[in-house]
C-alpha positions in Angstrom: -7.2 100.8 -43.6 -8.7 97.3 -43.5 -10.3 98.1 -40.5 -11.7 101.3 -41.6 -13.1 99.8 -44.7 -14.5 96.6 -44.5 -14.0 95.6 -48.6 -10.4 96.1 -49.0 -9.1 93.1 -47.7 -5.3 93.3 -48.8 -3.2 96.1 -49.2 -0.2 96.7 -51.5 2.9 99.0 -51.9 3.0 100.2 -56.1 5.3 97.8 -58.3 8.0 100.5 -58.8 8.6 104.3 -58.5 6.9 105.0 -61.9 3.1 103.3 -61.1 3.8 104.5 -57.6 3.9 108.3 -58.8 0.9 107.6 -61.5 -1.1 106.9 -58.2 -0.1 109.6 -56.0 -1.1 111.9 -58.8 -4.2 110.5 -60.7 -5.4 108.4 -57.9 -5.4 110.7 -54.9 -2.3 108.4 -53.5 -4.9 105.3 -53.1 -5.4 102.9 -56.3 -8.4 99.9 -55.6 -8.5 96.9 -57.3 -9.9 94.0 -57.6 -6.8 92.0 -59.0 -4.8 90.4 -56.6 -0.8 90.5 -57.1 1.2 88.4 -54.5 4.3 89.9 -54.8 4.1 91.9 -52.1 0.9 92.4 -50.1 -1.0 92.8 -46.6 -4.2 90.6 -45.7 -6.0 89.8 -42.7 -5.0 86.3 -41.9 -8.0 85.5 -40.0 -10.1 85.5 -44.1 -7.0 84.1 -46.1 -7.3 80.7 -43.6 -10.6 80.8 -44.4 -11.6 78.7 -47.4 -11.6 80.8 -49.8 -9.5 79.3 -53.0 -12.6 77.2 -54.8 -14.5 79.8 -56.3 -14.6 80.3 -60.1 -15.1 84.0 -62.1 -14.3 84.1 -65.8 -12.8 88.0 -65.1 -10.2 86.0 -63.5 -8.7 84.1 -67.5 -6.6 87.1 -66.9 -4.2 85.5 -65.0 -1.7 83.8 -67.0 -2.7 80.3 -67.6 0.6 78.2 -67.1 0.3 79.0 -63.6 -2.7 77.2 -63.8 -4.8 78.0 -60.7 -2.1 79.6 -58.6 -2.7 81.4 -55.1 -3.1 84.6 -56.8 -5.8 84.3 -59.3 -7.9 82.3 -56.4 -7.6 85.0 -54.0 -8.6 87.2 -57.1 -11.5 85.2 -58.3 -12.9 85.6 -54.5 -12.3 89.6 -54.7 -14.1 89.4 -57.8 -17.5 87.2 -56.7 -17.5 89.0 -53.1 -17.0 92.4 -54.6 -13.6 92.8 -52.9 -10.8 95.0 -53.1 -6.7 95.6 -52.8 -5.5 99.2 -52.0 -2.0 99.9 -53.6 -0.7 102.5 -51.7 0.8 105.7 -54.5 3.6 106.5 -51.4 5.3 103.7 -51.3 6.8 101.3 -53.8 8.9 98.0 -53.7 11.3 95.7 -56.6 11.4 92.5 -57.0 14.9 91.1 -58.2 16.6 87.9 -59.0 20.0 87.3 -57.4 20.5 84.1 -58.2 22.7 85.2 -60.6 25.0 87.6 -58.2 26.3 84.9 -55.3 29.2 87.3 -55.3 27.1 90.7 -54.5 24.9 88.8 -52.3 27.5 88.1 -49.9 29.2 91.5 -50.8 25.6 93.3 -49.5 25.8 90.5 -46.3 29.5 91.0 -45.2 28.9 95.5 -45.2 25.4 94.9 -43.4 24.4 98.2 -45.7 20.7 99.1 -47.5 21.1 99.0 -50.8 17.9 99.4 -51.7 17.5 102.8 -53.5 20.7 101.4 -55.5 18.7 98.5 -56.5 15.6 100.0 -57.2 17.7 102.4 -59.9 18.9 99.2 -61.4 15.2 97.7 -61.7 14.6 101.1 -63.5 17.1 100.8 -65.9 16.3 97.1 -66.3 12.6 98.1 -67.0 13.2 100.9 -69.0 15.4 98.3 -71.1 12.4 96.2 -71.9 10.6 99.3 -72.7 12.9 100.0 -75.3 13.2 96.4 -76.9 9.7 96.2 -77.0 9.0 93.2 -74.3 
């Protein structure tokens, strides 16, 4: 896909099942952005060493600002002023979790050698669902 279309330079699984089945539906299965996210992403290496990470765009405030000028909103900046995109693909999806909490299950999910990774990606949905609920 990078390749084929020479301004998508990253390319992204959705956040969770939910935006990942708004994309496949409304978005013909392929979302572009200009916002980076570097939770989970694609690039080209050969531009990322490139440098890159000085630019300034004032679209890019939306990045929280205690991060101050973190790897994210730098790479997003230079989307933005080079008219640069990342796909987020509507098939596929990923969760990110914090187990620093779960020693316990961590070596539980080590010692069986099993995928739990549909398990966990329920969880994340109930977790978000959760917030939903309490308003966060």
């Amino acid at each position: 896909m990078v390749e084929e279309n020479q301004s998508i330079k990253a390319v992204s699984p959705a956040e969770d099942r939910r935006v990942a089945r708004i994309i496949s539906k409304n978005q013909n299965g392929l979302l572009t952005t200009q916002v980076f996210s570097d939770q989970c992403y694609l690039v080209p290496t050969v531009l990322f060493k490139q440098p890159i990470y000085s630019e300034f765009n004032e679209k890019a405030n939306m990045y929280v600002e205690y991060g101050g000028e973190l790897f994210e909103k730098r790479v997003g900046t230079y989307f933005m002023n080079h008219n640069l995109f990342r796909a987020v693909l509507g098939d596929s999806f990923y969760y990110s979790m914090n187990f620093s909490n779960l020693q316990l299950l961590k070596r539980f999910l080590v010692w069986t050698g099993k995928d739990f990774s549909v398990f966990f990606s329920y969880i994340a949905d109930f977790k978000r669902f959760i917030s939903r609920l309490r308003g966060k």
